[in-house]
C-alpha positions in Angstrom: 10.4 4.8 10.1 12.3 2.3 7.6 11.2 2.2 3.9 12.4 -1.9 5.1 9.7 -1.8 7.9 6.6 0.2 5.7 7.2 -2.6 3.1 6.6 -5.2 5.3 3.8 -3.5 7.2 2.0 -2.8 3.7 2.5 -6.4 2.5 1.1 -7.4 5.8 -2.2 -5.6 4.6 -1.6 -6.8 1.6 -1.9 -10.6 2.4 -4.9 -9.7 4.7 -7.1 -7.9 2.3 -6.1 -9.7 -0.8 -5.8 -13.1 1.2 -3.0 -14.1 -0.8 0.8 -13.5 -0.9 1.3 -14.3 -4.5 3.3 -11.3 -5.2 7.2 -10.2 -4.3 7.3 -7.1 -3.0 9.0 -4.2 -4.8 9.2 -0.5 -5.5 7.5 -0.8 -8.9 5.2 -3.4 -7.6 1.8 -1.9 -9.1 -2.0 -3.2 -8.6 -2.3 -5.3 -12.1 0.9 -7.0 -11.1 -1.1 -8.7 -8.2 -4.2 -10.9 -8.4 -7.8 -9.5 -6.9 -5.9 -6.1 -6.1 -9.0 -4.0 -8.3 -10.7 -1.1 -7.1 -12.5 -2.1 -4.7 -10.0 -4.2 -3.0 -7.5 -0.9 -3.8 -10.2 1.0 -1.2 -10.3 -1.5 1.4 -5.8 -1.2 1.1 -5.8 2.1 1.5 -8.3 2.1 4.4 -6.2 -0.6 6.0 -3.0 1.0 5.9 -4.5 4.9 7.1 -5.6 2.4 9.9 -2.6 0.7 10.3 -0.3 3.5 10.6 -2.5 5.8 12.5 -2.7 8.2 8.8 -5.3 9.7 6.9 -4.8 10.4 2.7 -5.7 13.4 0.9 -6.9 13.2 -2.2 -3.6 14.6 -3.8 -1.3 11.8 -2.3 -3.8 9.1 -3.4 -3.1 10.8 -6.9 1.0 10.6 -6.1 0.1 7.0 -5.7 2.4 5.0 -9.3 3.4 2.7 -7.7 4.3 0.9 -4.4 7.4 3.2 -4.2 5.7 6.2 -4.3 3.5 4.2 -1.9 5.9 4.0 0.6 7.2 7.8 0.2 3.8 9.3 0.8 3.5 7.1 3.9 7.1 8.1 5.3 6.1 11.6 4.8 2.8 11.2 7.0 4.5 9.5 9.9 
């Protein structure tokens, strides 16, 4: 799948969980850059996207995890 179509998919989530689309979407997009995105909303993300694209994380790609680059990446590589 497209890096184009993840980042639109994610940023769908995004909006959902956050409730919000105050942010531009962008390789080095990271959590602090985007309102209410702390850890617990982080969780609920990551839940939604493993959902979303029909994936489960292991604990060493959450660690990959810098940015929403390397966000993207992991999820190409599990679908």
């Amino acid at each position: 799948m497209e890096s184009s179509i993840i980042k639109e998919r994610v940023s769908d989530v995004l909006v959902s969980v956050l409730e919000h689309n105050n942010f531009e979407m962008h390789d080095e997009l990271t959590a602090k850059d985007v309102d209410g995105w702390d850890s617990l909303s982080h969780m609920m993300i990551i839940t939604e996207i493993e959902e979303h694209f029909n994936i489960r994380f292991k604990l060493r790609d959450l660690n990959k995890l810098k940015n929403m680059g390397s966000l993207i990446s992991v999820i190409q590589s599990k679908i």
